[in-house]
TIMARBA-216098 format. One line per 5 residues: number of its first residue (from 1); for each residue x, y, z of C-alpha. Coordinates in steps of 0.05 Angstrom, whole numbers. Last residue first. Layout:
BEGIN
NUM = X/Y/Z ~ ...
END
This chain:
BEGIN
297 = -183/200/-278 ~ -113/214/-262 ~ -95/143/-231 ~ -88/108/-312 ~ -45/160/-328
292 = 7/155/-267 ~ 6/72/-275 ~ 28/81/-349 ~ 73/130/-333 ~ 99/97/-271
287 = 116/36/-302 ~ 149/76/-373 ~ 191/97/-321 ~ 211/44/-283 ~ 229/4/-361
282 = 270/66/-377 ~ 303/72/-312 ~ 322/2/-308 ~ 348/0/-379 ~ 390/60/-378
277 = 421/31/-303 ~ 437/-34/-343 ~ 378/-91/-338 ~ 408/-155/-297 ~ 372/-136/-230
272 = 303/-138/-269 ~ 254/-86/-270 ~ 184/-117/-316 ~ 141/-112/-267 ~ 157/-77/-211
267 = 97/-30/-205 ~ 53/-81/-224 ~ 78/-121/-166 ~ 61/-68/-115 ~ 12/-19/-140
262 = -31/29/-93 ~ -61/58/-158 ~ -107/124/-145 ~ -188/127/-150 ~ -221/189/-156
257 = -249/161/-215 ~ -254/80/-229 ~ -252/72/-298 ~ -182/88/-303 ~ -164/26/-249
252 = -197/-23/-291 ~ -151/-10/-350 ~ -90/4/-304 ~ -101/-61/-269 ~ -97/-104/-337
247 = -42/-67/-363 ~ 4/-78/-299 ~ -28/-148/-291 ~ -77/-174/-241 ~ -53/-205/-177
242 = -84/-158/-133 ~ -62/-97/-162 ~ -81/-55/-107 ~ -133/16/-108 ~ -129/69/-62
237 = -181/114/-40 ~ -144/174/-11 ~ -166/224/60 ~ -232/183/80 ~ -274/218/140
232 = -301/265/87 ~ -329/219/46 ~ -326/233/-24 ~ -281/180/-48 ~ -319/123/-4
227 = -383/143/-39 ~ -353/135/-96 ~ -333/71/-84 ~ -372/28/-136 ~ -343/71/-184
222 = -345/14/-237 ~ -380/-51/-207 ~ -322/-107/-217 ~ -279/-80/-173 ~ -207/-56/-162
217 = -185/-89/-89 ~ -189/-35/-44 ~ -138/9/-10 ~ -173/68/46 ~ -148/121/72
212 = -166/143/136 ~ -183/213/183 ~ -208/223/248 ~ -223/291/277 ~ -296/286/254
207 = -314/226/299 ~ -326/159/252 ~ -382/127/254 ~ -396/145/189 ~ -345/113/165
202 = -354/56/201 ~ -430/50/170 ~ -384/69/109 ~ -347/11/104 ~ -397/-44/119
197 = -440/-32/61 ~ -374/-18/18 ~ -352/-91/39 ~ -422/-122/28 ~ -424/-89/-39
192 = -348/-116/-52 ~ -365/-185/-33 ~ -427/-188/-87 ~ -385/-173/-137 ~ -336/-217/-121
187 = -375/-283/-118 ~ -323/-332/-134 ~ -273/-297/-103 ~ -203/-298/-148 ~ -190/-231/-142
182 = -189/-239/-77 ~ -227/-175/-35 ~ -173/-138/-6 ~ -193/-108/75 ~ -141/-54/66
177 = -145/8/118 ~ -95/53/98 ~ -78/89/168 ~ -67/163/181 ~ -15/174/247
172 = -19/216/314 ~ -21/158/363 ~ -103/158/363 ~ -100/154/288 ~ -63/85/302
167 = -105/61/353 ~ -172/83/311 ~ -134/33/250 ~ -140/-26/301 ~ -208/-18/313
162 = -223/1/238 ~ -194/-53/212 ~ -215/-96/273 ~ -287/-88/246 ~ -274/-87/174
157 = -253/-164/174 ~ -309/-175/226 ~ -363/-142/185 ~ -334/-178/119 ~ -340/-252/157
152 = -405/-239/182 ~ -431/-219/106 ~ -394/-272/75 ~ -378/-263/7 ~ -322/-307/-1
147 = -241/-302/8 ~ -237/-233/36 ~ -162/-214/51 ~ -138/-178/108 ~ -84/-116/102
142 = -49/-62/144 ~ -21/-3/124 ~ 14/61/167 ~ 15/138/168 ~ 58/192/160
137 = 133/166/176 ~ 183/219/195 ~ 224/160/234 ~ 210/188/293 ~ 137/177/277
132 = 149/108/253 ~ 191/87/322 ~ 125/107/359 ~ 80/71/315 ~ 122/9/326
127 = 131/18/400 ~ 43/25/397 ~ 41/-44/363 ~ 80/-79/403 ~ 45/-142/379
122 = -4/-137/325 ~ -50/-203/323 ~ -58/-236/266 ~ -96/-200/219 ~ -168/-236/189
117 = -177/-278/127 ~ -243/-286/110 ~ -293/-332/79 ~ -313/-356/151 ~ -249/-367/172
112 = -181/-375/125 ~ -115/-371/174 ~ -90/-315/194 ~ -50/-259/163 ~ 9/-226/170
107 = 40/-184/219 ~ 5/-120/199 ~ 45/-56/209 ~ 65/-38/132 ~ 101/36/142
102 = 83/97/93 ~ 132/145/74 ~ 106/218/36 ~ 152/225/-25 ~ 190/295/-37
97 = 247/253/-51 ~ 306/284/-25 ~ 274/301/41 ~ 212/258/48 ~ 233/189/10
92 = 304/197/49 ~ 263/206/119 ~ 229/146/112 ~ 298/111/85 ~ 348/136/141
87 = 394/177/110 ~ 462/150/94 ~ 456/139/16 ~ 399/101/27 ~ 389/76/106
82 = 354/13/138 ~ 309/13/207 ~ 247/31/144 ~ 273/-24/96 ~ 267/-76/156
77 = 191/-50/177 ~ 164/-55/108 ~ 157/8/69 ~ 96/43/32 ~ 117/95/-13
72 = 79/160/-26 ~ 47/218/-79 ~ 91/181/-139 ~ 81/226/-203 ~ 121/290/-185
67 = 143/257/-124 ~ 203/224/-155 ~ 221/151/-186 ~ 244/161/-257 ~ 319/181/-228
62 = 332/124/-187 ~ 340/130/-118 ~ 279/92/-101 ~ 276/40/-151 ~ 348/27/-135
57 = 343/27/-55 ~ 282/-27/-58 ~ 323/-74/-105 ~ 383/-61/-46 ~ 333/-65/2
52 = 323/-121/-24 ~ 385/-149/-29 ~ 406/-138/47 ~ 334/-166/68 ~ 354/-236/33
47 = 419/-238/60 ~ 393/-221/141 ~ 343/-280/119 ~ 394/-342/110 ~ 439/-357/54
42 = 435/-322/-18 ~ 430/-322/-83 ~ 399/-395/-83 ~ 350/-362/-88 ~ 333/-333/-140
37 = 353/-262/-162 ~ 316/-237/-230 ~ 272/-188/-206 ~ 214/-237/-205 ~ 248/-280/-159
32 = 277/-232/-109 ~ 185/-209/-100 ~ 172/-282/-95 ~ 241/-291/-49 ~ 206/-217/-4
27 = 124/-251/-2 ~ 145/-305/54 ~ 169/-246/104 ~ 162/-175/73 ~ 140/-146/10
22 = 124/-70/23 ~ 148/-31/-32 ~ 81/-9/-53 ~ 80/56/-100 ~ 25/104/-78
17 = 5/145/-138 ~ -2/216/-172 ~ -41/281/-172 ~ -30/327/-106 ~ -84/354/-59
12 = -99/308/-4 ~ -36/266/-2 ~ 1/330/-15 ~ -37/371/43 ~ -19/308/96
7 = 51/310/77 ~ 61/385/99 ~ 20/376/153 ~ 68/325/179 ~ 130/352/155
2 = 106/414/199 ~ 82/480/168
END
C-alpha cells in the first residue's frame, strides 16, 4: 500500500483530530504572542519563521502529540520547506509520527464583498501542489470567510472553493474546502443553511472519483451537516475554532456527530515557551484530550 493510500484509509477510518499549525503571514506574531514571545523578540520575518517553527517543532515532537489521537496536521508552506530533527517536516509527521500532513495553499484573503470574503488569487498553484506531493503531503486547505448571509455572496465563496479544490484533486491531492462562517455574523444561522444549500448541490455535482473534506465553522443548528458527513463525495467534516474557546468549541463540537475538531488556537491554548518540558507536555496533553473526547461523538 502506498503512503498515499495508506493515509487516505486512516483519515477515513481512524478516531481522532486534525491539529492546525497553519498560522502564516499577519496571523504567525498573534500566534508568537500568545505563546509567550512578543515581538520585540525578534528582527525581520526570516526570525519570526525560525521561532515558530521552533513552537511548531515542540508541539510536534513532543511526546503527547502522536497519531493515536491526532489523525493529521495542517502546515504552512515555510514549516513544510523546514526540517525536525533532519527530516523534512511532512515527511517527519508521516514516518515518526504516524500523522497524515496537510499543506495551507490559500494566499490570504480579499477584501470584504458582498458579505463575503473571497481567496486571493493562488499563484503557482500547480508548483506548490507538486512540491507537496514530493514532500509526502496528502492533501491541501484553503479558507474564505462569510461575513453576512448573502445568498450570492455564499454561492461565489463555494464556487471557487470547489473550482479551485477540483485543480487540486485533479493533481492527485484531497482538499479541505473551508468557506468559515464568522462567528461573529449577525445572522449565522441563516448563513450556514445557505452554505450547506450550496454545498451539496457541489457535492453532488461532483464525479464519483472525486473526493473532499470539508472544515466548517461549528454551528448554531446541531448536526446541521449531516448530510455533509454522509456524503460519499466528502472524506472528513471538520470543524474550526473560530475564535471560540477550547471549552467553548469542544461543547459545541460534541453535539455535532461525525464531526472532528480542525483546532488551531484552541489547540494551543494555554502552551507557553516559558512552561518546562513537564509543563508543556502536560498542558498539550490535557489539549488534545479534551479536544480528542469532544471529536468522538
Amino acid at each position: 500500500m502506498s503512503s498515499f493510500e495508506s493515509q487516505l484509509e486512516k483519515m477515513r477510518t481512524a478516531p481522532g483530530f486534525i491539529a492546525a499549525l497553519d498560522q502564516s503571514g499577519g496571523s504567525t506574531p498573534k500566534a508568537l504572542a500568545l505563546y509567550g514571545i512578543g515581538e520585540d523578540a525578534w528582527e525581520g520575518e526570516e526570525e519570526m519563521y525560525r521561532m515558530v517553527h521552533a513552537m511548531r517543532t515542540r508541539i510536534i515532537t513532543s511526546p503527547s502529540f502522536g497519531g493515536d489521537r491526532i489523525l493529521a496536521a495542517i502546515l504552512f508552506e515555510n514549516t513544510m520547506d523546514r526540517e525536525i530533527e533532519g527530516q523534512p517536516t511532512a515527511r517527519f509527521l508521516w514516518n515518526e509520527k504516524g500523522i497524515v500532513p496537510i499543506l495551507k495553499v490559500d494566499k490570504g484573503l480579499a477584501a470584504e464583498e458582498d458579505g463575503v470574503q473571497l481567496m486571493k488569487p493562488i499563484p503557482n498553484l500547480l508548483p506548490l501542489l507538486q512540491k507537496a506531493k514530493n514532500n509526502g503531503v496528502f492533501g491541501t486547505k484553503m479558507r474564505s470567510v462569510i461575513k453576512q448571509a448573502s445568498p450570492s455572496g455564499i454561492a461565489a465563496i463555494v464556487g471557487q472553493q470547489f473550482d479551485i479544490g477540483r485543480q487540486i484533486v485533479a493533481e492527485g491531492l484531497v482538499p479541505i474546502i473551508e468557506p468559515e462562517v464568522d462567528i461573529h455574523c449577525p445572522d449565522k444561522a441563516e448563513a450556514e443553511a445557505l452554505l450547506k444549500q450550496s454545498l451539496m448541490e457541489h457535492l453532488d455535482a461532483l464525479p464519483d472519483n472525486e473526493l473532499v473534506m470539508l472544515k466548517l465553522t461549528l454551528p448554531e443548528q446541531d448536526d446541521l451537516y449531516a448530510d455533509c458527513i454522509a456524503h460519499p463525495r466528502v472524506l472528513k467534516v471538520v470543524a474550526l475554532s473560530g475564535g471560540y474557546s477550547r471549552e467553548e468549541a469542544n461543547e459545541r463540537l460534541a453535539r455535532q456527530h461525525g464531526m472532528v475538531a480542525s483546532f488551531s488556537r484552541a489547540l494551543s491554548e494555554g502552551l507557553s515557551a516559558q512552561q518546562d518540558d513537564a509543563a508543556f507536555d502536560a498542558m498539550l496533553d490535557a489539549s488534545i484530550s479534551s479536544i480528542c473526547d469532544a471529536s468522538n461523538t
